[in-house]
C-alpha positions in Angstrom: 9.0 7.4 -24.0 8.4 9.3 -20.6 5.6 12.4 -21.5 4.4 15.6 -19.3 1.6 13.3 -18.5 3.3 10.3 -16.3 5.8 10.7 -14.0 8.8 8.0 -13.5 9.5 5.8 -10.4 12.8 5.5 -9.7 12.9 4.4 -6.0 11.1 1.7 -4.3 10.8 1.0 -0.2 8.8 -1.5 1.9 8.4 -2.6 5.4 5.6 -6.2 5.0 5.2 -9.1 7.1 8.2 -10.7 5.1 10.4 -7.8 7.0 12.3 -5.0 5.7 12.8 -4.2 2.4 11.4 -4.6 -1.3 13.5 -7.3 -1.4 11.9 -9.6 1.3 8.6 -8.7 -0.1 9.4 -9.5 -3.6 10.9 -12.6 -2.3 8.4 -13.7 -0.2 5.8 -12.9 -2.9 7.4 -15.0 -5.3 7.7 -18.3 -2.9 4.2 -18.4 -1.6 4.7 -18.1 1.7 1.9 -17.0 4.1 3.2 -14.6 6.8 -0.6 -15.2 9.0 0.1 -16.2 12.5 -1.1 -16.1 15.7 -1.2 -12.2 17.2 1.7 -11.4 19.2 1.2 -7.2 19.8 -1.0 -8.3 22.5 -2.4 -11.6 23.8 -5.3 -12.6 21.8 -7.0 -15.3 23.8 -10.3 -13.1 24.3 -10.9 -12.0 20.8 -12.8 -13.6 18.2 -9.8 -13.1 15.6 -6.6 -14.2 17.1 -4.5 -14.0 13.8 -2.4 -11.2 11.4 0.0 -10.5 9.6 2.7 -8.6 12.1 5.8 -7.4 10.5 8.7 -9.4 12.1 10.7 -8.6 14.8 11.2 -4.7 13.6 13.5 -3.1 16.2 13.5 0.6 15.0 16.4 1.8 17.2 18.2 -0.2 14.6 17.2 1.9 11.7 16.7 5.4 13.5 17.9 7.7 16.1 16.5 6.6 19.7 14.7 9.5 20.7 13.4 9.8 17.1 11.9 6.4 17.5 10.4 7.1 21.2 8.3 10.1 19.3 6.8 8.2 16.5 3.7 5.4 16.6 5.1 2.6 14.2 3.0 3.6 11.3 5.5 6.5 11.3 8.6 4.5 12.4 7.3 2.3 9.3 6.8 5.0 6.9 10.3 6.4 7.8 12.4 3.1 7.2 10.5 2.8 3.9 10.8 6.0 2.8 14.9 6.1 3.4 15.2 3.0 1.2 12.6 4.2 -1.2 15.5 7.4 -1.5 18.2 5.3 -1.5 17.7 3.6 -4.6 17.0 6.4 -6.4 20.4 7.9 -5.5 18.9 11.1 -3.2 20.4 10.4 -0.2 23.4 11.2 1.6 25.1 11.2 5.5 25.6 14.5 6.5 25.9 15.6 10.4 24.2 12.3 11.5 21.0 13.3 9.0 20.0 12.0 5.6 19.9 15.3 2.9 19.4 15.3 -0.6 22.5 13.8 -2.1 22.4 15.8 -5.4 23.4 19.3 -6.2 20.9 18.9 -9.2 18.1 18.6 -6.9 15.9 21.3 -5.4 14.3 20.8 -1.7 12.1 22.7 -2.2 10.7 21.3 -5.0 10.6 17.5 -3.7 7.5 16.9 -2.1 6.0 14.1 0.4 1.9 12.3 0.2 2.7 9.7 3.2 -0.9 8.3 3.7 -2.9 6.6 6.3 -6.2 4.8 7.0 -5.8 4.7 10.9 -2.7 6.3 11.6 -1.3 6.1 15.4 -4.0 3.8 16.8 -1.3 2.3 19.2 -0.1 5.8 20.6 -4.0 6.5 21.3 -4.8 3.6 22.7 -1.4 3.3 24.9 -2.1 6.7 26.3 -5.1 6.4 26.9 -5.0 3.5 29.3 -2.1 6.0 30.6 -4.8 8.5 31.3 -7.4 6.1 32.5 -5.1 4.8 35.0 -2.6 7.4 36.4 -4.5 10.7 35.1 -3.6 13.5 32.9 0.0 13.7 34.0 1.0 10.3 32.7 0.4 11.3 29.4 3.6 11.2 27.3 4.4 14.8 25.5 5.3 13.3 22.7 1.7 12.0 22.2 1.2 15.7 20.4 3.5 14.7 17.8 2.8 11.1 17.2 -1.2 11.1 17.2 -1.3 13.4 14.2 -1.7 11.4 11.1 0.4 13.7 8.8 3.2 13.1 11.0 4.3 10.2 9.4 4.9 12.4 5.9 6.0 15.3 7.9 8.7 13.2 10.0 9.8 11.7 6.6 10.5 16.0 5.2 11.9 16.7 8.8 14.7 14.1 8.5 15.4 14.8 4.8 15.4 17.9 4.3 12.2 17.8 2.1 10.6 21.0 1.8 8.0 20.6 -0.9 4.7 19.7 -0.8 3.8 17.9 2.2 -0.1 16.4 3.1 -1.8 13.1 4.1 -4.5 11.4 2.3 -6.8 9.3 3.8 -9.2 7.4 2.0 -9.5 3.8 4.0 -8.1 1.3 2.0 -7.7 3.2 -1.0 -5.0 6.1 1.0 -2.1 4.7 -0.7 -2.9 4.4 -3.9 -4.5 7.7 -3.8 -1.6 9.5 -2.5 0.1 8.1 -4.6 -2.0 9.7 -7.4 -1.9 12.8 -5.7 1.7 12.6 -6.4 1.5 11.9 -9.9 -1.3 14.9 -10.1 1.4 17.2 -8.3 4.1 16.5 -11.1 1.9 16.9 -13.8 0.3 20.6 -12.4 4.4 21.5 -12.2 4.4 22.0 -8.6 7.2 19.7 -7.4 10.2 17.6 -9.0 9.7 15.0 -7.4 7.2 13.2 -4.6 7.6 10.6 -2.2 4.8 8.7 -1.9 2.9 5.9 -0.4 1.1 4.5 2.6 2.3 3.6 5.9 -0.2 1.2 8.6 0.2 -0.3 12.3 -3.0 -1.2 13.3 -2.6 -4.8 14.8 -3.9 -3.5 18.2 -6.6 -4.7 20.4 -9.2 -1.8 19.5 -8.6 -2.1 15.9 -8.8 -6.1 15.8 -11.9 -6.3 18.0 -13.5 -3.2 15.8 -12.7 -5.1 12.4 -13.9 -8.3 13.9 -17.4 -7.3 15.1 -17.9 -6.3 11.6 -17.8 -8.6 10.2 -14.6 -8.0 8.4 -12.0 -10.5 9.9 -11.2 -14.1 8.7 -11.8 -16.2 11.7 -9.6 -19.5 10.7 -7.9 -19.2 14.0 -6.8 -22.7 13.5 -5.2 -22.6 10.2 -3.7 -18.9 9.9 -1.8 -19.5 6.7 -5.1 -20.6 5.2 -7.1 -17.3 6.2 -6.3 -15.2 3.6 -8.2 -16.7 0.5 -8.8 -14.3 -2.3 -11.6 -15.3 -4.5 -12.2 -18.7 -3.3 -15.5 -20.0 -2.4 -14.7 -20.8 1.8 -13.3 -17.1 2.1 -14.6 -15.5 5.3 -12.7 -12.3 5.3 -9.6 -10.1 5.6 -6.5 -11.3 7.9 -4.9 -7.4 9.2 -2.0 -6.5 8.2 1.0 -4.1 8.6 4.0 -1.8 7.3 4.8 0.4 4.6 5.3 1.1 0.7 6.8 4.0 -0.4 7.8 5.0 -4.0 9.6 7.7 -5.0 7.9 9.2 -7.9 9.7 11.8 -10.5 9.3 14.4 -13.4 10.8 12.3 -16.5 13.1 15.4 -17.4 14.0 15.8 -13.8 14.9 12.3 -13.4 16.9 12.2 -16.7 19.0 15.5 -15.6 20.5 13.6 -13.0 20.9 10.3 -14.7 18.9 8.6 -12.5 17.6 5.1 -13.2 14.0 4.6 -13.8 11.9 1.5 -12.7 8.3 2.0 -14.1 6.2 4.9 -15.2 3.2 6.0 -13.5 1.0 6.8 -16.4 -2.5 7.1 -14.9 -4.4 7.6 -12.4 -8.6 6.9 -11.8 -10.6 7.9 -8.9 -14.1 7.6 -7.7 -16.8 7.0 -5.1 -19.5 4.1 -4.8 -22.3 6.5 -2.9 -23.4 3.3 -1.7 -22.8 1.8 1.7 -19.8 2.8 4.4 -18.5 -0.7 4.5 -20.0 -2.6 1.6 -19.1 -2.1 -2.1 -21.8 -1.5 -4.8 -22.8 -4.8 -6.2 -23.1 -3.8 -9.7 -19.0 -3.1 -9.1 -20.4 0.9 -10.6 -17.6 2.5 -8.9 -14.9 0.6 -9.2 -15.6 0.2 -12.7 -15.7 4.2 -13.2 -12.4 4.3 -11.4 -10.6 1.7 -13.4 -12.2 3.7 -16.8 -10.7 6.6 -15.8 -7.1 5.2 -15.2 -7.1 4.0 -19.1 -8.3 7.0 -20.1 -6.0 9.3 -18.2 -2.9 6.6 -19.0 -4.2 6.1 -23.1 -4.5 2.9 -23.2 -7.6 0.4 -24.3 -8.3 -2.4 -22.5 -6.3 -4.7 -24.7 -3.1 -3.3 -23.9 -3.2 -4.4 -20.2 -0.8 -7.1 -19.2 -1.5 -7.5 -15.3 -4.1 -6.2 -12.6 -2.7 -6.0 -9.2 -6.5 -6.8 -7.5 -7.9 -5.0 -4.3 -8.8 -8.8 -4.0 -9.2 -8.8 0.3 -10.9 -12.0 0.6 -14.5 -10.9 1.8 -17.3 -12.3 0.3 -18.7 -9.2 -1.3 -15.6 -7.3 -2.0 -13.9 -10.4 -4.5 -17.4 -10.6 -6.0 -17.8 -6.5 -7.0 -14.3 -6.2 -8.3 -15.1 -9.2 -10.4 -18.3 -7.6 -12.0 -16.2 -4.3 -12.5 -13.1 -6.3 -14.0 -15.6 -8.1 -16.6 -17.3 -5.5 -17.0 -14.7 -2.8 -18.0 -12.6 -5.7 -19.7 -15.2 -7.8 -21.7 -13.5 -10.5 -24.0 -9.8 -9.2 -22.7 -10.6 -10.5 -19.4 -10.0 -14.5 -19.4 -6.4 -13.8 -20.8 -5.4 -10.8 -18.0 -3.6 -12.4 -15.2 -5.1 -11.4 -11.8 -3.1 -11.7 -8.3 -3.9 -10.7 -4.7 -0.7 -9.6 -2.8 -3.1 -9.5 0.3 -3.6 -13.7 0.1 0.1 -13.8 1.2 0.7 -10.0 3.6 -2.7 -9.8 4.6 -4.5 -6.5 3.9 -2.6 -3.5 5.3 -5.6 -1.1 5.4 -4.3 2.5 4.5 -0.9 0.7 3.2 -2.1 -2.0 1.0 -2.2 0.4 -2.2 1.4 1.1 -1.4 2.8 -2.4 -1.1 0.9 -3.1 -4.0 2.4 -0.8 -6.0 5.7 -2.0 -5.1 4.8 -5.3 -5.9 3.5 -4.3 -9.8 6.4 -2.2 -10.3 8.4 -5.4 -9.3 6.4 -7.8 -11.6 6.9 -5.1 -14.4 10.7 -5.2 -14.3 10.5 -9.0 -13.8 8.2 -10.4 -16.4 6.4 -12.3 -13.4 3.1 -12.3 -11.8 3.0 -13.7 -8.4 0.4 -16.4 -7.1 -2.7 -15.9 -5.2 -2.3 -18.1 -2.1 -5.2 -20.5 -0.7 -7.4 -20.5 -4.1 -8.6 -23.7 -3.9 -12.0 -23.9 -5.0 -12.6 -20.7 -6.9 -16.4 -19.0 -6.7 -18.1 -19.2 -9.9 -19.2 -15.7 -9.3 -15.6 -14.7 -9.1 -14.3 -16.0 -13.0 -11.3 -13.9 -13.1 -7.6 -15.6 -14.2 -6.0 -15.7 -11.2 -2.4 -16.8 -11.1 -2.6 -19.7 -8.7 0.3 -22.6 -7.8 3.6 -21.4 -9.1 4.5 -17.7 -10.1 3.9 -16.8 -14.1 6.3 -15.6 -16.4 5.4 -13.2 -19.2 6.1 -10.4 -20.9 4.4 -7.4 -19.2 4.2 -4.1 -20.9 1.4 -2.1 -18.7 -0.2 -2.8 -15.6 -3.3 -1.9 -13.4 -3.2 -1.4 -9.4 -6.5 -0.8 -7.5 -7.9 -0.1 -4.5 -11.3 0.0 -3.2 -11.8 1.4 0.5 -14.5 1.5 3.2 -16.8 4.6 2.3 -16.8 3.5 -1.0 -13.5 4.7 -2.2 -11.8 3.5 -5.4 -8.6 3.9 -6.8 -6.6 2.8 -9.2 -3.3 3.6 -11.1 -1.9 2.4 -14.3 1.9 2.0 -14.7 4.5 0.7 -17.9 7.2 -1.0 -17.9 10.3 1.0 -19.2 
């Protein structure tokens, strides 16, 4: 039974590498299909990393208004076709004057809010303007460069065409922005200070600066070769992340508010654990101490002991030291419980969508709640002794799931996790 203390989720919205909608995602998820290829944003032949996962052939005149499209970077155009299906489902929207309003008399504006986060935001705006600049001087920058480069724009353009005038910030926390706003949307129901929140993460960052950045890093998975290979959570060959794009957007709701209006409920977001490492800008702590405070503290906020969790959506990016840390916290925090908790990476088969991988991901356990199914890892062939967890490998699992973790764990030491319940 839905308390003051969780909120509901009763709309669901992604743009992944398998294309628009949760429905692609979850179907892609479920078949094991890689969506690594070679880069086509740019030509690749000079970088070191010549592969990501691109979200396919996204035209977004064909889900917007033209000029509305030529002022947004695609993180925004992303966040904006994820966040009108996200609405959709749960039954707030409706055509009025060309614009998507609030559908329901029931429903206050005002008290809807919007947490739309980012880890990089308009990267491609920057860099296309600024090879404007660089080439044909100041007045070749576009206008609308003021209004795209911002990286609350994506959640503001998302209030702007809805009508949504709660609440309305980005988070940005690296890898851990989604999930986090998403808790930040959870912390805004519970204080009383909106109905309900639209939240999630929105990314575009397959662009030459970002790839090449990534790349010298360290970061990248070079199997140029063999891109449907490159992504390989917790196995022992893994060389790191494969980049990838979109949006995941959930709308999030008070219980009563949701129940007032008859509206159909998906999952509950039940809690919500945050924390900091203090230990390295790109490296996670060994030991796994802060992820393991951060998935403490989402039991403890949701009530639950570590035996009554079905499912952990992993951070699991494929880099040597990341796979290895979340291990340590998982076994740590879980003891005993952890050789018969079920473990997938959604990034094996999307690649890792920076800012927007907490997002997807929590589409993806909200999915495997209402399903009874926990997706397979891809590429797991020889598994890391140092990385023992159960992963689901081969075929998708069926079972009964009852509660689930998702987590997050960002450059700059950032962790974040949130626990949800299936309803």
């Amino acid at each position: 039974m839905p308390t003051s203390r969780t909120a509901v989720v009763t709309g669901l919205g992604a743009v992944t590498p398998y294309g628009i909608g949760v429905d692609s995602l979850w179907n892609g998820l479920l078949a094991g299909r890689s969506t690594a290829r070679r880069i086509t944003r740019f030509d690749p032949s000079d970088h070191a990393v010549q592969i990501a996962c691109e979200v396919p052939g996204f035209e977004p005149t064909e889900y917007l208004p033209r000029r509305l499209a030529r002022q947004l970077d695609p993180f925004a155009q992303y966040a904006l076709v994820a966040a009108a299906e996200a609405l959709g489902q749960a039954g707030l929207l409706a055509e009025a004057d060309g614009m998507h309003w609030p559908a329901n008399d029931q429903v206050d504006s005002r008290r809807v809010g919007v947490v739309i986060a980012s880890g990089i935001g308009a990267i491609q705006e920057a860099t296309d303007q600024h090879e404007r600049l660089r080439t044909g001087g100041p007045g070749r920058v576009r206008p609308y460069l003021a209004i795209a480069l911002p990286l609350n724009m994506a959640g503001g353009q998302v209030a702007i065409r809805h009508g949504l005038r709660g609440p309305n910030y980005s988070v940005v926390s690296a890898c851990a922005s989604a999930t986090d706003a998403i808790g930040s949307a959870l912390d805004l129901i519970r204080a009383g200070r909106a109905d309900v929140v639209v939240a999630g993460g929105a990314e575009a960052a397959v662009n030459p600066l970002t790839i090449a950045g990534f790349a010298a890093a360290g970061a990248l998975s070079r199997r140029n070769a063999e891109p449907a290979r490159a992504s390989r959570p917790f196995d022992i060959d893994r060389d790191g992340f494969v980049t990838g794009e979109g949006a995941g957007v959930v709308v999030l709701e008070r219980p009563a508010h949701a129940a007032a209006r008859d509206a159909t409920v998906l999952a509950e977001v039940i809690g919500y654990g945050i924390s900091n490492d203090a230990y390295h800008p790109t490296q996670p702590a060994p030991d796994g101490d802060g992820a393991i405070v951060a998935l403490r503290l989402a039991l403890d906020d949701a009530g639950l002991g570590t035996s009554d969790i079905d499912h952990i959506n992993a951070h699991g990016t494929s880099t040597r030291l990341n796979d290895a840390a979340e291990t340590v916290a998982v076994r740590t925090v879980f003891g005993n419980q952890t050789d018969r908790l079920p473990v997938t990476s959604t990034k094996s088969a999307i690649g890792h969508l920076l800012g927007a991988a907490g997002g997807v991901e929590a589409v993806a356990t909200v999915m495997a709640l209402a399903d009874g199914v926990v997706p397979a890892t891809l590429n797991l062939e020889r598994r890391d002794p140092v990385c023992d967890l159960d992963v689901v490998v081969g075929e998708p699992r069926k079972q009964a799931l009852r509660t689930a973790l998702s987590s997050s764990f960002g450059f700059g030491g950032h962790n974040a996790v949130l626990a949800f319940q299936a309803v």
